[in-house]
N, C-alpha and C positions, 0 to 999 in steps of 0.2 A: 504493500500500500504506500509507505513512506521511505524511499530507496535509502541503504547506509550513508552516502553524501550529505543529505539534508535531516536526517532524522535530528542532530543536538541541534539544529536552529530552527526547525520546525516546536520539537519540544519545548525550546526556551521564549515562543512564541503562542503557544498553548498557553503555558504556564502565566506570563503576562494578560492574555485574553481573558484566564478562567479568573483573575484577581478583580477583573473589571464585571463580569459577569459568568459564572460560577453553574447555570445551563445553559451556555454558547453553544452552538453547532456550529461546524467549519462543513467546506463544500472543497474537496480535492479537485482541480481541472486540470487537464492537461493542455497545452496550449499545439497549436496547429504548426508554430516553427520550433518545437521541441521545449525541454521542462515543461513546465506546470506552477500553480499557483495554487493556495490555499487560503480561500477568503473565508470573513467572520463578519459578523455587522454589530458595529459595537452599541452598546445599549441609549449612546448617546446621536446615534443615529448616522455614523461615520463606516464605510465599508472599507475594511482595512486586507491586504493579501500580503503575503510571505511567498519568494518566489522558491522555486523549485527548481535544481537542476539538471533531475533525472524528472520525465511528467509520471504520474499516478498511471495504474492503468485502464482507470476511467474514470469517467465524472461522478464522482458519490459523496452523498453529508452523511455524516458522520457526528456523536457526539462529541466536543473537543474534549470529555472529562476521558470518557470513552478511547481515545485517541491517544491522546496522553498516558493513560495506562498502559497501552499496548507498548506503545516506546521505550516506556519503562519496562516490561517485564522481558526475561528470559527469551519465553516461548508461549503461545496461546493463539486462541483467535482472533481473526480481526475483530474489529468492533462492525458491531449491527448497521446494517443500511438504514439511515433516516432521511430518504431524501426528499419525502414528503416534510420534511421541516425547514426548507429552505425554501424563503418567501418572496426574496427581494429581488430586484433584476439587477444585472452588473453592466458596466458600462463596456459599450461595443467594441472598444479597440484604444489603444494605449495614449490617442488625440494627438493632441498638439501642442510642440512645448512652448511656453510661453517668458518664461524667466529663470533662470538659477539662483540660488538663494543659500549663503554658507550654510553650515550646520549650528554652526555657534550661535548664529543670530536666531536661530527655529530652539534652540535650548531655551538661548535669552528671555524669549518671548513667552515660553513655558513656564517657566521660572519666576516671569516676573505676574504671570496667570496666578500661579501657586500660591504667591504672596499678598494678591490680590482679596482673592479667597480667604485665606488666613485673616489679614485684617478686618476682611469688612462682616465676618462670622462675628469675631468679637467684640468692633467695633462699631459696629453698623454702619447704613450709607446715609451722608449727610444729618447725622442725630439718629436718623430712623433703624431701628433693629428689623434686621430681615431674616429669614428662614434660610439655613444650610443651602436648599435646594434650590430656591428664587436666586440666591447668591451667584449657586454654580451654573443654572440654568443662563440666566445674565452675560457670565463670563464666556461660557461655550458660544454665544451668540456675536460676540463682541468679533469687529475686523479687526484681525491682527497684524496683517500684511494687504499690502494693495500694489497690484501691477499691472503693467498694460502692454496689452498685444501690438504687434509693429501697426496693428490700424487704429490706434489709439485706444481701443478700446477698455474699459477698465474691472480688474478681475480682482475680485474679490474672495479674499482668505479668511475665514472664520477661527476662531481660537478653538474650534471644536478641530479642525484638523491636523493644527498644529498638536492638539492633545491626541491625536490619535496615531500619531506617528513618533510620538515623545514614548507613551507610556505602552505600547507594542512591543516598543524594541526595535524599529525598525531605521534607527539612523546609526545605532552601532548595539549589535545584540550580542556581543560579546562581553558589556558591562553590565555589571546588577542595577546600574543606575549609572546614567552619565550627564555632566554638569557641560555646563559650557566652556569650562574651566581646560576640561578632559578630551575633549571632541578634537578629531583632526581638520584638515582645513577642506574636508570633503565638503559639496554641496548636493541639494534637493534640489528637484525640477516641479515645477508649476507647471502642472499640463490641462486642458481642458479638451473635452470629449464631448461633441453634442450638448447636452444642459448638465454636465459632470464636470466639477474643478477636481483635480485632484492635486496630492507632490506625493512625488514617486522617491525611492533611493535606489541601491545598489541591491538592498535587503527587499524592498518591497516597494508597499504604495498605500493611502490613503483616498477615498475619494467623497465626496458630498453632493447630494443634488437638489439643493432648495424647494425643485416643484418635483412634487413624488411622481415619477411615472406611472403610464397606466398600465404599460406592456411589460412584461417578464423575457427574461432571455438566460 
């Protein structure tokens, strides 16, 4: 299911997913110019993939608690087909890139997300006390980054993707946590796909689509 090559970063990207939500299903695909991807949709509403560099040998969801066990163990069976639990559609093809953006500056802006939250939980906004989840809700909505495509046009980065490519793992999954302090001078792509933004890395990709599609793929 998950070839020896990819299994420790596929695992260390379960393990990240199941802290965010705990019964995630992942969806293994292989892709049509070879590897494959392993998408999840995080509960904040951000569709996040782990690339692959051997592909699956077919398209199947899978539970990721499920999935993660199997990695783990010895020897056993695969885990159960659930592919009737995969609901969301994924976007057509990898689009079009639009900006590079360091890694530092995608930490920074996490970080400085984190702290955001932090204060204004105990602090409140403006006087007013607010609820954990109005806070985080706020923040996920918040443009963190803004760029424009060579026809000027203006693309918009929500703090929710920047969170989904921070707490993944997918700008360097090799750390338990990394700071901006820590990060090399690698950068993410800002790509857009029909009504999809996403930033991709080396590891993976995030993607967001404001108006919910109607159609499945």
């Amino acid at each position: 299911m998950i070839a020896a090559a990819d299994r420790a970063g596929v695992a260390q990207f379960l393990t990240r997913l199941l802290r965010l939500d705990s019964g995630a299903v992942v969806r293994l695909r292989p892709e049509p110019g070879g590897g494959g991807r392993v998408w999840a949709m995080l509960p904040f509403r951000v569709l996040v993939c782990r690339r692959l560099t051997v592909a699956p040998p077919s398209d199947v969801t899978v539970s990721a608690a499920d999935l993660r066990a199997w990695l783990n163990a010895v020897d056993g069976d695969e885990p159960r087909r659930r592919d009737e639990a995969w609901r969301w559609p994924l976007p057509s093809s990898e689009g079009g890139a639009v900006e590079t953006i360091p890694v530092a500056e995608v930490m920074r802006l996490a970080e400085a997300a984190a702290r955001t939250v932090r204060v204004a939980i105990a602090e409140g906004v403006g006087g007013r006390a607010m609820g954990e989840r109005a806070v985080r809700d706020a923040v996920l909505e918040h443009v963190a980054i803004v760029v424009s495509t060579e026809a000027g046009e203006r693309v918009e980065i929500p703090q929710r993707l920047v969170q989904a490519v921070v707490r993944t793992g997918l700008l360097d999954p090799e750390k338990s946590r990394v700071t901006a302090d820590t990060v090399s001078a690698e950068a993410v792509t800002v790509r857009r796909a029909m009504g999809w933004i996403g930033i991709s890395s080396r590891y993976g990709s995030a993607w967001y689509r404001p108006i919910s599609p109607l159609r499945l793929s």
